[in-house]
Residue frames as qw, qx, qy, qz and C-alpha x, y, z in Angstrom:
[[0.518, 0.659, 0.533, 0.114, 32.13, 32.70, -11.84],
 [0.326, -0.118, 0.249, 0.904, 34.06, 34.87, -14.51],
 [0.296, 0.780, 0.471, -0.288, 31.63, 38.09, -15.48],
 [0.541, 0.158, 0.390, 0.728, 32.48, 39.79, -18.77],
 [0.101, -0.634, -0.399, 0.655, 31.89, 43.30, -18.30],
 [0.085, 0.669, -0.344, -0.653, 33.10, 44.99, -21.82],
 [0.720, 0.252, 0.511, 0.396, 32.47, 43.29, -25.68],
 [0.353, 0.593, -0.259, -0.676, 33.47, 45.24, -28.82],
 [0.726, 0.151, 0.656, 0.144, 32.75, 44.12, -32.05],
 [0.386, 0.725, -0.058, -0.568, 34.10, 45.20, -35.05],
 [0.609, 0.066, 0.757, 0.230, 33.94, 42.62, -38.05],
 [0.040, 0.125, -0.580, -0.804, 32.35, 44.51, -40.48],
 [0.152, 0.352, 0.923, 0.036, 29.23, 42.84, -39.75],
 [0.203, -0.139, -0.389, -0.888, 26.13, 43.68, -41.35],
 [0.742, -0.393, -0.391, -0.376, 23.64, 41.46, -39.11],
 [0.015, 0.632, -0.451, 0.630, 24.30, 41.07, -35.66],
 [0.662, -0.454, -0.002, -0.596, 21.36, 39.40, -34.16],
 [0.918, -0.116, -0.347, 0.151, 23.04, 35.39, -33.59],
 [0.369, 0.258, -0.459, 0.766, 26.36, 37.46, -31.35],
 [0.068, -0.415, 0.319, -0.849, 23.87, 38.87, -29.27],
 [0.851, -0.308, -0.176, -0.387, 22.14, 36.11, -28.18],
 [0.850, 0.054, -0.498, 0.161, 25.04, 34.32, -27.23],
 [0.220, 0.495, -0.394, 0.742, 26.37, 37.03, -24.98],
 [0.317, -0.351, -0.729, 0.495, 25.88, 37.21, -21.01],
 [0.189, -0.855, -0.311, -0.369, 23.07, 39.04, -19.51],
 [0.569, -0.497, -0.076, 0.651, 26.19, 40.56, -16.88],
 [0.555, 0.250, 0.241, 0.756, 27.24, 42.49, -19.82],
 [0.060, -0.849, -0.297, 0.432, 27.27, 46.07, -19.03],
 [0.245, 0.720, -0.164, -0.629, 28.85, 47.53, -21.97],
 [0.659, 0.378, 0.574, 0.305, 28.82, 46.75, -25.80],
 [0.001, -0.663, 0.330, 0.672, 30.73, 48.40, -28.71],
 [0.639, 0.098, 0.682, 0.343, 29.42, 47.45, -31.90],
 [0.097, 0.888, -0.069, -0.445, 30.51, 50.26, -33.71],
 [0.090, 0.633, -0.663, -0.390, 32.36, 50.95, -37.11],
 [0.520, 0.202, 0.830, 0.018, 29.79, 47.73, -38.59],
 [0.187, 0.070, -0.252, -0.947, 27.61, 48.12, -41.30],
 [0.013, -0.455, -0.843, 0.288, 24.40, 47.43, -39.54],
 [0.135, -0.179, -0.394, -0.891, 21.47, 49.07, -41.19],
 [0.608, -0.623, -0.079, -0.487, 18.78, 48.49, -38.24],
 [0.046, 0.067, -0.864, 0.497, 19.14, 47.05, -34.78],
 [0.599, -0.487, -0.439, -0.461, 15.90, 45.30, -33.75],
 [0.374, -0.614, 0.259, -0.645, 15.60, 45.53, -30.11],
 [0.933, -0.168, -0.050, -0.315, 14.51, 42.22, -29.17],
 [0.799, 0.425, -0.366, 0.218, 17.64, 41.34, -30.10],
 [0.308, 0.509, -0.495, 0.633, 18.86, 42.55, -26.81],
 [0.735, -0.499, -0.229, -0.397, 16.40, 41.69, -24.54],
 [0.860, -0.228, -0.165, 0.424, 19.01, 38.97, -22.40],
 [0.330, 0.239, -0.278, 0.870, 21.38, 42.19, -21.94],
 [0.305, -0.855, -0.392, -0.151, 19.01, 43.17, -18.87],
 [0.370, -0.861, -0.171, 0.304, 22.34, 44.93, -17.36],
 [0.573, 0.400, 0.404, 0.590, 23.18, 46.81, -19.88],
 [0.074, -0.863, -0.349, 0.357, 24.48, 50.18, -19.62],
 [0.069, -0.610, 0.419, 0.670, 26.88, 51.45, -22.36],
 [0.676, 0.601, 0.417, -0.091, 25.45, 50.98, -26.21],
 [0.192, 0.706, -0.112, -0.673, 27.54, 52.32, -28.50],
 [0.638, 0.402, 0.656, 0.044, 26.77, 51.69, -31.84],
 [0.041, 0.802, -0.172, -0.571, 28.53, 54.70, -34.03],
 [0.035, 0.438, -0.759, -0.480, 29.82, 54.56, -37.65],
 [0.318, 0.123, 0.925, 0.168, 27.35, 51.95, -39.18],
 [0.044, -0.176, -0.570, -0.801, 24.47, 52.42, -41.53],
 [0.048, 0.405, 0.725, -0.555, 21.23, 52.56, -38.78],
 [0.127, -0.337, -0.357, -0.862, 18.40, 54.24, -40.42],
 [0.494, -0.559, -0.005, -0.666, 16.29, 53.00, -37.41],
 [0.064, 0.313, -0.713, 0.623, 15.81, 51.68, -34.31],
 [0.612, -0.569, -0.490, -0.248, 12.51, 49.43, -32.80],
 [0.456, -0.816, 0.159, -0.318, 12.24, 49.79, -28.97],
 [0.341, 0.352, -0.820, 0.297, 15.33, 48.73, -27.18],
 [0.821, -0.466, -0.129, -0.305, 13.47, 47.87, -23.63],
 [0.615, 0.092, -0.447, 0.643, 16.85, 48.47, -21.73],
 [0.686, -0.587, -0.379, 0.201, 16.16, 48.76, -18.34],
 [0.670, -0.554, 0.013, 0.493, 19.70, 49.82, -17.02],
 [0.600, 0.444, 0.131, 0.653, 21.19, 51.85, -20.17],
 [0.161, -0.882, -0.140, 0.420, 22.59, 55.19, -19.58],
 [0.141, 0.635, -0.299, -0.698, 24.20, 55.80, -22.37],
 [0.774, 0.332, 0.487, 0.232, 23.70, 54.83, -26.17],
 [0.242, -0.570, 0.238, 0.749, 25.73, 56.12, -29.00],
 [0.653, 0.662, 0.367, -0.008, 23.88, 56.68, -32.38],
 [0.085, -0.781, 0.241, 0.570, 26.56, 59.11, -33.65],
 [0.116, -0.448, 0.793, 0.397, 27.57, 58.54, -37.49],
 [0.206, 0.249, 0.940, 0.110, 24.62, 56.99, -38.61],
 [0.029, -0.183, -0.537, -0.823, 21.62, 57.41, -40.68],
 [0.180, -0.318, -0.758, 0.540, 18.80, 57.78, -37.92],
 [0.180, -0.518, -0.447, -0.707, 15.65, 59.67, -38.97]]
């Protein structure tokens, strides 16, 4: 069985939520940085239970519901609009 350890995405995207359902719950890091995502709803990540790199820099975030990531150790908010 082939585990995919690393995704980036950068498309420009502005919604996010249908890419992250489709992804494996192996996935231990995600780069969807340099988008122009203006929330991230948590739920949305739920199936990424071994998740441990977030970053999520350069996009338009003003907030953030609860992620309810288990395994993260790092997330990157940097570049964004985050109250």
């Amino acid at each position: 069985m082939h585990y995919t350890h690393s995704i980036y995405l950068y498309f420009g995207l502005t919604i996010i939520h249908q890419f992250l359902a489709a992804l494996s719950p192996s996935l231990r890091s995600l780069d969807i940085s340099f988008n122009q995502l203006a929330d991230l709803d948590g739920s949305s990540l739920e199936n990424l239970s071994n998740l441990q790199i977030l970053r999520l820099h350069h996009n338009k975030i003003s907030s953030i519901q609860k992620l309810g990531l288990a395994n993260i150790q790092i997330i990157d908010l940097s570049s964004n609009q985050v109250v």
